[in-house]
C-alpha positions in Angstrom: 0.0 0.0 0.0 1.3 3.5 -1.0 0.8 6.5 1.0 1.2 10.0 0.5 2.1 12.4 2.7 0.1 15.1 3.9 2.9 18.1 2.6 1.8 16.7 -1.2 -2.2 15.7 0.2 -3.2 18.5 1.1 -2.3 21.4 -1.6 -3.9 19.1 -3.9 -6.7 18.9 -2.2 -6.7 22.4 -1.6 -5.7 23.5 -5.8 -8.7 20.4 -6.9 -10.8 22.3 -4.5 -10.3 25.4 -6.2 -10.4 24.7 -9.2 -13.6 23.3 -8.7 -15.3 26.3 -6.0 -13.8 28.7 -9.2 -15.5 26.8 -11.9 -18.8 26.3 -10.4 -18.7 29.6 -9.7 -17.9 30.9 -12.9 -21.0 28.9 -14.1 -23.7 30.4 -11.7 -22.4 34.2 -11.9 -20.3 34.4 -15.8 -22.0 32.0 -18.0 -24.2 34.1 -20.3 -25.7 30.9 -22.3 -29.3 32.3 -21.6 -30.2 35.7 -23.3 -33.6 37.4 -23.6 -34.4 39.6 -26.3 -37.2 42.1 -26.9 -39.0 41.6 -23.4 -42.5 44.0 -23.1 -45.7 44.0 -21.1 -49.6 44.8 -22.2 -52.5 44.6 -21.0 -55.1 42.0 -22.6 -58.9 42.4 -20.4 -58.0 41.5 -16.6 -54.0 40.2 -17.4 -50.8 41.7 -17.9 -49.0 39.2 -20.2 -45.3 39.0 -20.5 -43.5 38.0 -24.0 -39.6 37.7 -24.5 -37.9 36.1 -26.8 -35.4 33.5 -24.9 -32.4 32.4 -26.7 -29.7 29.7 -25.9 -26.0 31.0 -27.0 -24.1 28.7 -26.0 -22.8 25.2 -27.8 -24.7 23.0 -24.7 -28.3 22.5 -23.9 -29.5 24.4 -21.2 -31.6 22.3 -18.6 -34.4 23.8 -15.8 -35.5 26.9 -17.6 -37.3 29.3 -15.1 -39.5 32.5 -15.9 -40.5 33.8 -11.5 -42.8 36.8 -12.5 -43.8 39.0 -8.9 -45.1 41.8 -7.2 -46.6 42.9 -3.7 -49.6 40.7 -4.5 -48.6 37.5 -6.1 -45.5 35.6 -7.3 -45.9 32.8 -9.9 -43.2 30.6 -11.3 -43.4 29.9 -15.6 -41.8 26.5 -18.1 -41.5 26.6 -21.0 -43.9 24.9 -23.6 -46.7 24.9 -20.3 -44.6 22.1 -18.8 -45.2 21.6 -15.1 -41.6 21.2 -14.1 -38.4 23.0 -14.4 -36.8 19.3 -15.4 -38.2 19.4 -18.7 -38.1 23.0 -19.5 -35.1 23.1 -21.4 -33.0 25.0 -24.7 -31.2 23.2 -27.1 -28.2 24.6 -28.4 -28.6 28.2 -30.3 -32.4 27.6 -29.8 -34.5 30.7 -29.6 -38.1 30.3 -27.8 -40.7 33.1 -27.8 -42.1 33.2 -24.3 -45.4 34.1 -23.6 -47.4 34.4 -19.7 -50.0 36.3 -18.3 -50.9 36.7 -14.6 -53.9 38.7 -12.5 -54.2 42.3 -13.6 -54.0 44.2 -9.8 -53.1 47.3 -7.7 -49.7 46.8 -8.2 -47.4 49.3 -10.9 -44.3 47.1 -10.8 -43.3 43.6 -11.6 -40.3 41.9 -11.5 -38.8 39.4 -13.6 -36.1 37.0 -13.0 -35.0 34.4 -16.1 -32.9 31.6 -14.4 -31.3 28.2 -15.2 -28.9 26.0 -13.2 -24.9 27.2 -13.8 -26.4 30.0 -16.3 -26.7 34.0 -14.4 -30.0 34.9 -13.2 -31.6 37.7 -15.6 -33.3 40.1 -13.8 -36.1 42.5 -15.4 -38.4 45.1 -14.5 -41.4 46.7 -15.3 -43.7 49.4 -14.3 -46.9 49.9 -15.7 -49.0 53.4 -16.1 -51.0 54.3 -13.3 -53.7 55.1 -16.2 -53.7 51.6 -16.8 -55.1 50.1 -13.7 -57.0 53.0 -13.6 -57.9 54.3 -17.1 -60.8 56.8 -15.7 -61.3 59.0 -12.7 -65.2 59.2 -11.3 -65.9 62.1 -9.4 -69.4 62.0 -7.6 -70.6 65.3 -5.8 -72.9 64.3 -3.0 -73.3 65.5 0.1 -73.0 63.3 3.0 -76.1 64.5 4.5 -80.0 64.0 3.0 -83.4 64.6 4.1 -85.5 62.0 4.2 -88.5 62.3 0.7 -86.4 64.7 -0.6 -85.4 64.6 -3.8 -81.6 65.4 -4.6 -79.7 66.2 -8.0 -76.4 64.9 -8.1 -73.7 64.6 -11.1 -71.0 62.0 -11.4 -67.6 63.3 -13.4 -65.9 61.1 -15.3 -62.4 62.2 -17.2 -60.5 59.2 -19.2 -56.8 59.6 -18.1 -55.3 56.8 -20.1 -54.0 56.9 -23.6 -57.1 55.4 -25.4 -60.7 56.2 -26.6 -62.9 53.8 -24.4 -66.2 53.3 -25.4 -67.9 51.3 -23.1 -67.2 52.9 -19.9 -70.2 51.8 -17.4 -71.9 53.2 -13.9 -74.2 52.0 -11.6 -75.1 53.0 -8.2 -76.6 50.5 -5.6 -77.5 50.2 -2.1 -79.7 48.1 0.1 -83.4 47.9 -1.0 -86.1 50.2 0.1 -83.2 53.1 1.0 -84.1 54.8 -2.3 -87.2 55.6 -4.4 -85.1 54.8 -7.5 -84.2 52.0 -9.6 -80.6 52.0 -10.0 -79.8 50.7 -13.3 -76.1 50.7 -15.5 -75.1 53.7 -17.5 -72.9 53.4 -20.2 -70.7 56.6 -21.4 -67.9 56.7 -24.4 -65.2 58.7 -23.7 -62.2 59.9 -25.8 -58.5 60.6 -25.1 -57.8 63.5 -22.2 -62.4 63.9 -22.6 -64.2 64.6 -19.5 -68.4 64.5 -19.2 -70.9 64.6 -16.5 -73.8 62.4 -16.3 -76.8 63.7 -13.8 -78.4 61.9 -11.4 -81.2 61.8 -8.5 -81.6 60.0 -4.9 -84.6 60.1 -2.8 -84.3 58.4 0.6 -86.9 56.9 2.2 -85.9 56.1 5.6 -83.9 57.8 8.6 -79.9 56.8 10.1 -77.2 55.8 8.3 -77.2 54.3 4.7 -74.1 53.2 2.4 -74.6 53.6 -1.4 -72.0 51.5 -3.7 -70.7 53.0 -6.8 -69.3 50.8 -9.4 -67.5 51.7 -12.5 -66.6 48.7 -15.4 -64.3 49.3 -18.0 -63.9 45.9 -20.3 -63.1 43.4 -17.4 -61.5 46.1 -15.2 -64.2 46.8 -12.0 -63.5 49.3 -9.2 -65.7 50.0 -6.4 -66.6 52.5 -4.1 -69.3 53.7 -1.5 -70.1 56.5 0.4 -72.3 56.2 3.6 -74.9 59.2 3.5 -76.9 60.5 7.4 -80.4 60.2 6.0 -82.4 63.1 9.2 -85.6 64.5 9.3 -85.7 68.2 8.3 -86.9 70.4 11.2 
């Protein structure tokens, strides 16, 4: 048996080691197989879908391709060709894929996008949508907060279209609990163009004293925001 002493073992061990620490190293943080070209964001109805162009570069298939898309509200993990695992999610050599997802449109401007693979560098992205888009139109309802009861009352609703489109089926409808109003509450549909502001009038009559909520809803395509306003319903003296 033939043994080696520890002045030769151990800076071998210790030059193997890092050669090895260096390599791996250089193939989580330098390798720049994995490219991604022409990445944008749109808004289809109620989804903010993500497309990118994915390209292999190097001379190697390139395993356990990952698209993570988050924000404050949600975080959701994407393969490629809608496989269900990053094991088969792979790039052959020089392949180019065009990548497509779409997750919940929501309250939140900015999403994050990381592109990753095993030994390839993590891709980070980001993106910030419009406030215009989550919220293409601003309602402005003049009410006061305080009725008489069988009183009749005049109000307008404002609405001005702050996004970057003509929208033509922009729709309003109040609501509130039966028998709090005389009046049927029924939707109203406007058109607006870009930067275009119009009024649309409308009445209340209460019918009963205390306090009483009235919902306000405003649909644009599949977009629906909500609001209410609680009104003191008194008897006038």
């Amino acid at each position: 048996m033939v043994y080696a002493s520890r002045k030769l073992v151990y800076p071998l061990f210790i030059i193997i080691f890092s050669l090895t620490f260096f390599a791996l190293l250089f193939l989580v943080f330098f390798n720049q197989g994995l490219e991604v070209s022409e990445p944008s964001v749109s808004i289809i109805g109620s989804e903010v879908v993500l497309k990118m162009t994915l390209i292999n570069k190097s001379m190697h298939r390139i395993n356990g391709v990952e698209v993570v898309v988050s924000n404050t509200e949600t975080k959701k993990t994407f393969y490629l060709r809608g496989e269900s695992s990053a094991q088969s999610s792979s790039l052959d050599a020089n392949q180019s894929f065009d990548f497509v997802a779409s997750v919940p449109l929501s309250k939140s401007l900015k999403y994050e996008v990381f592109v990753s693979a095993p030994f390839n560098r993590t891709i980070p992205l980001s993106f910030t949508l419009e406030e215009s888009t989550i919220d293409p139109v601003k309602a402005e309802v003049s009410l006061p907060s305080q009725l008489f009861v069988n009183e009749e009352y005049t109000y307008s609703v404002k609405f001005c279209n702050i996004s970057g489109n003509d929208l033509v089926d922009v729709i309003w409808v109040e609501n509130a609990e039966p028998g709090s109003f005389r009046e049927n509450f029924f939707d109203r549909s406007i058109s607006l163009k870009v930067s275009e502001c119009k009024s649309i009038p409308a009445t209340l009559t209460p019918l009963k004293t205390g306090s009483v909520n009235i919902g306000f809803t405003l649909r644009i395509g599949t977009m629906e925001k909500k609001t209410s306003k609680v009104l003191q319903i008194v008897e006038r003296n």
